[in-house]
One Martini backbone bead per residue (centre of mass of N, CA, C, O) as a GRO file, in nm:
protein
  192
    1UNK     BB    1  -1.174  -2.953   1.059
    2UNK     BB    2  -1.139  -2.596   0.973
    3UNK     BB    3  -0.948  -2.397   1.034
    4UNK     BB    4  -1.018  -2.036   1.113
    5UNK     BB    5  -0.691  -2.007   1.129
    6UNK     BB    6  -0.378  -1.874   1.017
    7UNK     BB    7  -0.018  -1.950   1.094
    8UNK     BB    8   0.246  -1.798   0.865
    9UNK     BB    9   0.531  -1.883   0.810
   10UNK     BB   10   0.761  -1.722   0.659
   11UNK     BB   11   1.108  -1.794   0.514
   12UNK     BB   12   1.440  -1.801   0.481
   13UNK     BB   13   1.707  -1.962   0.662
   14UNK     BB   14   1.941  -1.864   0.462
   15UNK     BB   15   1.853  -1.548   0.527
   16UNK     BB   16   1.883  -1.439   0.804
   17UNK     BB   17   1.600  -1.240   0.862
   18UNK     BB   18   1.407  -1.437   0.687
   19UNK     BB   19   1.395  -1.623   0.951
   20UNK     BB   20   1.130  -1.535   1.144
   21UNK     BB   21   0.910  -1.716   1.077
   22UNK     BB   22   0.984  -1.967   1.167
   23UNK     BB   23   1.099  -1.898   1.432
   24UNK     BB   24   0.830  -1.841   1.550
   25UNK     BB   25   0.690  -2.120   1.515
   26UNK     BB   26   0.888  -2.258   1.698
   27UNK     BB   27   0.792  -2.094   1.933
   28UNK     BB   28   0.529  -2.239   1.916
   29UNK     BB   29   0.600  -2.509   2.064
   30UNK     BB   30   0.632  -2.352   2.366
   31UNK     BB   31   0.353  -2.173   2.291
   32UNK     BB   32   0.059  -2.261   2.231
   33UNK     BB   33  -0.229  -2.215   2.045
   34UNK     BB   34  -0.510  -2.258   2.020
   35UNK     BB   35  -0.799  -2.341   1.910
   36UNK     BB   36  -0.815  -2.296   1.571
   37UNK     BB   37  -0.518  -2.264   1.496
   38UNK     BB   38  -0.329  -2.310   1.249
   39UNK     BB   39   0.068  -2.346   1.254
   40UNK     BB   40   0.267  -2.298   0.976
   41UNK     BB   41   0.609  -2.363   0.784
   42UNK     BB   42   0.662  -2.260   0.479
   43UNK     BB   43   0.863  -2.067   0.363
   44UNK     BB   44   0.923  -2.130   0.015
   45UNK     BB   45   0.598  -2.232  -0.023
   46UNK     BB   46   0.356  -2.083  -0.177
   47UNK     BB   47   0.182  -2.283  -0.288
   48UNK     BB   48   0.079  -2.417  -0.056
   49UNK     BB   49  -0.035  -2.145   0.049
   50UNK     BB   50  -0.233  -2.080  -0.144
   51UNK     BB   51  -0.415  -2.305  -0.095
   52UNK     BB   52  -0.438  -2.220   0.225
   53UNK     BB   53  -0.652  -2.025   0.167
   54UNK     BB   54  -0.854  -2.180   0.033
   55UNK     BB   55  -0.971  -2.399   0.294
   56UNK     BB   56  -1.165  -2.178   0.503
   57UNK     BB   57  -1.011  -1.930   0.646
   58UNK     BB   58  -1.088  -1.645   0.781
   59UNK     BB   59  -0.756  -1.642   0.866
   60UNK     BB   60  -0.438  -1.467   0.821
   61UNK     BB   61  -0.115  -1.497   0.955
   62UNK     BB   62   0.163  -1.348   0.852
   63UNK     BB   63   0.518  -1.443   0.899
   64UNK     BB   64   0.762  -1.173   0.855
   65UNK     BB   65   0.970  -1.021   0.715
   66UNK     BB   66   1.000  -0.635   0.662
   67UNK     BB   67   1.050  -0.357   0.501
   68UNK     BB   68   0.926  -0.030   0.668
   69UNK     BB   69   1.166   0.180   0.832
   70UNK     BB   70   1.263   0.099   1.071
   71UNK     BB   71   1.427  -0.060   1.368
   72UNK     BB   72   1.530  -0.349   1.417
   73UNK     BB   73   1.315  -0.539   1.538
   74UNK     BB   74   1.059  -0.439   1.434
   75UNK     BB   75   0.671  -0.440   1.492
   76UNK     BB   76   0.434  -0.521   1.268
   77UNK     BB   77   0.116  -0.436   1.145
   78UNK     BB   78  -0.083  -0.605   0.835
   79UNK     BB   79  -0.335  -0.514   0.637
   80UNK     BB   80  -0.436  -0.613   0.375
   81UNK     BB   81  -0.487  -0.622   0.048
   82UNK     BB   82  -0.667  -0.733  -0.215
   83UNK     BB   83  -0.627  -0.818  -0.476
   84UNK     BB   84  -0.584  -0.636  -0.812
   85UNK     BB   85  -0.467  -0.687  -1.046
   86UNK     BB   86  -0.101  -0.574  -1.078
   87UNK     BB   87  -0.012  -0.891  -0.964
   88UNK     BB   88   0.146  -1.131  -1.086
   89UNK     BB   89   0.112  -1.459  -1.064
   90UNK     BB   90   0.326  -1.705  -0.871
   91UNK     BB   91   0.412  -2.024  -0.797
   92UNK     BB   92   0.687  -1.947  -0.739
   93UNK     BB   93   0.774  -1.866  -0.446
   94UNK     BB   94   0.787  -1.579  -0.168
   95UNK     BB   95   0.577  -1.349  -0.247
   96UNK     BB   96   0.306  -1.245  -0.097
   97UNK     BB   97   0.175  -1.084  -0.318
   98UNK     BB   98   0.185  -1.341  -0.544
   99UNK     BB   99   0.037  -1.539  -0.403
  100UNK     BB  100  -0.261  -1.389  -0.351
  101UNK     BB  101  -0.264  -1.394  -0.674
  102UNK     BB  102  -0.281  -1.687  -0.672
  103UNK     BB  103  -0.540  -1.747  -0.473
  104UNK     BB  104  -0.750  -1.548  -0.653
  105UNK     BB  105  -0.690  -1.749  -0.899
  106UNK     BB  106  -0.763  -1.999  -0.822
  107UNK     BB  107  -0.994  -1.909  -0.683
  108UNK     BB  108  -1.374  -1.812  -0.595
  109UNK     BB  109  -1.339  -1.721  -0.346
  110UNK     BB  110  -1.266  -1.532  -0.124
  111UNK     BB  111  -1.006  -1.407   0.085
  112UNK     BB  112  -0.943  -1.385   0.353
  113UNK     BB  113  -0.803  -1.226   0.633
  114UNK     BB  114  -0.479  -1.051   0.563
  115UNK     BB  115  -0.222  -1.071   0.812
  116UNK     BB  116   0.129  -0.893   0.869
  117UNK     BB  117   0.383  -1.043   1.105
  118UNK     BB  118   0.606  -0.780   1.098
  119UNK     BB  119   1.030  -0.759   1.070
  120UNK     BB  120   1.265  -0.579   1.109
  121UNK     BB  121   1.542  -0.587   0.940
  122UNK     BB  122   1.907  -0.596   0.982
  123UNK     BB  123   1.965  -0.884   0.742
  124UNK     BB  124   1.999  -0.906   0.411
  125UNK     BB  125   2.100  -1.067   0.158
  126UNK     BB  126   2.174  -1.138  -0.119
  127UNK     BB  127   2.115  -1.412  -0.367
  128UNK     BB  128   2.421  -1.542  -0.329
  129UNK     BB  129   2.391  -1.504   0.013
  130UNK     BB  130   2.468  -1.696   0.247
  131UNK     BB  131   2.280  -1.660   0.630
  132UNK     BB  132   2.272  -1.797   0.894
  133UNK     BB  133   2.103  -1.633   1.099
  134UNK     BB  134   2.003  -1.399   1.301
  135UNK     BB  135   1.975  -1.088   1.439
  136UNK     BB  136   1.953  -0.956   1.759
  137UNK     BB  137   1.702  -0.795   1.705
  138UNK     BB  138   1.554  -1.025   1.559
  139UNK     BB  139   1.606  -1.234   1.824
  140UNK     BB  140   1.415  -1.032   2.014
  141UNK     BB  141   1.177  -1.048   1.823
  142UNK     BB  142   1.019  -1.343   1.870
  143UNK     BB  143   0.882  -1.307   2.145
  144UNK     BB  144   0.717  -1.055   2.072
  145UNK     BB  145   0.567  -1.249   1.847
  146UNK     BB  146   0.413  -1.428   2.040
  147UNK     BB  147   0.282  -1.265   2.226
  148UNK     BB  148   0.111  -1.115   1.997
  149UNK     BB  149  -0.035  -1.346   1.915
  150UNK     BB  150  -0.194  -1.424   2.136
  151UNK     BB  151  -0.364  -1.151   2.138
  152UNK     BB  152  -0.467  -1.214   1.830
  153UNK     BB  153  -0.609  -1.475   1.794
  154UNK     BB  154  -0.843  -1.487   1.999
  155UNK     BB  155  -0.970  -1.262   1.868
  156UNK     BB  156  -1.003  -1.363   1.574
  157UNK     BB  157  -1.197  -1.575   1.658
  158UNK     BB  158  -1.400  -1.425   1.807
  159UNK     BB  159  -1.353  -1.188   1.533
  160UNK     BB  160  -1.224  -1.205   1.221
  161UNK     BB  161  -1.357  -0.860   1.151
  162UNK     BB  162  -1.244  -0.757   1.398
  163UNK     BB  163  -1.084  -0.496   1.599
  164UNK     BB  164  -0.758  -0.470   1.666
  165UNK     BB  165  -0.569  -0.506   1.925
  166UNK     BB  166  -0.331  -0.415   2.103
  167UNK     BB  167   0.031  -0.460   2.034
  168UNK     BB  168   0.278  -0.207   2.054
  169UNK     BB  169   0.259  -0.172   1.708
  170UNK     BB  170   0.263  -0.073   1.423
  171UNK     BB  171   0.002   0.023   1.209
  172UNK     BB  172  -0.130  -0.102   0.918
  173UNK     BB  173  -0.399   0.048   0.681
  174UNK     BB  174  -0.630   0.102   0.430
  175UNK     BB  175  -0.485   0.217   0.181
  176UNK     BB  176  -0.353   0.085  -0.065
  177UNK     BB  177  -0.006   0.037  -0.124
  178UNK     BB  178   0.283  -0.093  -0.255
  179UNK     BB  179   0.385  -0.148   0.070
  180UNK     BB  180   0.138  -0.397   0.179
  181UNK     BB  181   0.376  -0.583   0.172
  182UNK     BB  182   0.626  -0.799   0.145
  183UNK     BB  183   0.847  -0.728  -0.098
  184UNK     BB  184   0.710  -0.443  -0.227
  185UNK     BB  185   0.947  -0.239  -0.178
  186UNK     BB  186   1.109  -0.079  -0.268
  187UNK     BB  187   1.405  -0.254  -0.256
  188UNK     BB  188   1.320  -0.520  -0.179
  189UNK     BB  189   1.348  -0.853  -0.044
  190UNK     BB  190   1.267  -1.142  -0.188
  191UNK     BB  191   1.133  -1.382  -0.115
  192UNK     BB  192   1.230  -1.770  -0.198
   0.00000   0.00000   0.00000
């Protein structure tokens, strides 16, 4: 049976605050989610993601760090715009909204419905330096993006299309813009 959620960890291990999703779905080993929700760690696999976007789960919850402009270690709620066809699919790397443009050019059925479950970095290194490891603050939103999880997978599950739980935590949502993903934001970090 085809889960009807997916919970996807997005970032680089090596690159500072950008290992945000994979820490948080570690952390979901000691805290599991329902059942009906499958949670894996893609890292900075996008053509993996971009097939399992296709392979009918109601809802994807991305999780990812993202400068959205607040301080280190906020934790924001995006809920996606769907591909309008302004950005190029891309099979390498792990930029969401090329992933997103590449499952909607792959496959035939619209896309879930994608949420991403993003914490504002503290330290992202240039593309020629590796950082392993969180900084305080992204790591310390770990645990409420687990929090989080819980609060929103369980809602999504019962309602797929219904309205977002409260999770104190700023959401975007409404008109796409270009910083609708991470990643895509002026002077952004592209995940790799």
């Amino acid at each position: 049976m085809t889960p009807r959620l997916l919970v996807a960890g997005v970032g680089n291990i090596f690159l500072a605050d950008d290992a945000f999703g994979p820490e948080v779905i570690r952390a979901l080993e000691q805290r599991p989610l329902p059942p009906g929700a499958r949670v894996h760690d893609y890292g900075i696999r996008g053509l993996d993601l971009a097939y399992d976007l296709l392979s009918g789960c109601a809802t994807a919850v991305l999780v990812d760090a993202a400068p959205r402009g607040h301080r280190p270690g906020t934790l924001s709620l995006i809920e996606a715009a769907p591909p309008d066809g302004t950005v190029a699919p891309e099979a390498h790397g792990m930029d969401p909204a090329k992933v997103l443009a590449l499952a909607a050019h792959l496959g035939d059925e619209p896309l879930p419905r994608i949420l991403v479950l993003a914490c504002e970095p503290g330290v992202l290194p240039g593309d020629d330096d590796l950082l392993p490891g969180l900084s305080a603050p992204v790591r310390e939103a770990v645990d409420r993006a687990v929090d989080a999880l819980h609060a929103l997978v369980p809602a999504l599950l019962t309602d797929p299309a219904g309205p977002l739980p409260p999770l104190g935590c700023p959401v975007e949502s409404g008109t796409p813009h270009p910083a609708a993903l991470p990643g895509t934001a002026p002077g952004a970090t592209e995940d790799r």
